[in-house]
C-alpha positions as CSV (number, residue, x, y, z in Angstrom):
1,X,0.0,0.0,0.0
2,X,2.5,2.7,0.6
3,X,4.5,1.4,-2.4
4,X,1.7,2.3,-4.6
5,X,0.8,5.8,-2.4
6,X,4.3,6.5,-3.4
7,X,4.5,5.6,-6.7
8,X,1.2,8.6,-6.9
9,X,2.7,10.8,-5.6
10,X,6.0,10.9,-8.1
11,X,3.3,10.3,-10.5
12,X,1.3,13.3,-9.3
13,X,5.1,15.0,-8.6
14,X,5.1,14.9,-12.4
15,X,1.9,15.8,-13.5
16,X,2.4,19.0,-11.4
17,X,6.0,19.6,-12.9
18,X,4.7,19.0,-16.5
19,X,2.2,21.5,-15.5
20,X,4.3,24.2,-15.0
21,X,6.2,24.0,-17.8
22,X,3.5,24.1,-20.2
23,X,2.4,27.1,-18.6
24,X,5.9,28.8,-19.1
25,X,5.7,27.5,-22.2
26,X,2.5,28.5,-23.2
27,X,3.1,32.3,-21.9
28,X,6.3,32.0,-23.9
29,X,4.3,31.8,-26.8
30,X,1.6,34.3,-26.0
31,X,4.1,36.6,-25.7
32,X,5.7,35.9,-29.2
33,X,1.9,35.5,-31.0
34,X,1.5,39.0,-29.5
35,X,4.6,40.4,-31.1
36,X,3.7,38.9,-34.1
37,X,0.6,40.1,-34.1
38,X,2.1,43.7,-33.4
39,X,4.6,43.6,-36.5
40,X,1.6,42.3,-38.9
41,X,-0.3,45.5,-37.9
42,X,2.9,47.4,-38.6
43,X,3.2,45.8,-41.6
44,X,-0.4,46.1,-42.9
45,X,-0.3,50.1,-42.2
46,X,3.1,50.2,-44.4
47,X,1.6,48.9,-47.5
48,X,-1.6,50.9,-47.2
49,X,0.9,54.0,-46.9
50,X,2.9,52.2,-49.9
51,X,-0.3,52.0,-51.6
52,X,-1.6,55.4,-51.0
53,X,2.2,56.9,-52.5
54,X,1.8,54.7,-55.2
55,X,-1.9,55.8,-56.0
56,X,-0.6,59.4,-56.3
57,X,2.4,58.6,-58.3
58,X,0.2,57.2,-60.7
59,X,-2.2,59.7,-60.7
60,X,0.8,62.2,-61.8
61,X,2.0,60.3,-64.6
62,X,0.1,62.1,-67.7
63,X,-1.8,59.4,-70.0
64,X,-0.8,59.0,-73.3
């Protein structure tokens, strides 16, 4: 009986360990998704800006 109490508790010992590294894990990840997330928007408002230039450029450019 306390053979198999013991064997729980490593077993529970582990689950709890496991645990706590998935949850670094997992806010290791939030926090790269987040920046990620950040840059796209970045990115997205650069190429409308690009967009906007090339829009007027265009609009300069006399037609033939």
């Amino acid at each position: 009986m306390d053979a198999e109490i013991g064997q729980l508790e490593q077993k529970v010992a582990t689950l709890i360990a496991h645990a706590r590294e998935m949850g670094t894990a997992n806010e290791v990840l939030r926090r790269d998704l987040e920046a990620a997330q950040a840059r796209n928007r970045e990115l997205l408002t650069r190429m409308h800006e690009a967009g906007t230039r090339l829009d007027m450029l265009m609009a300069r450019i006399p037609e033939a």
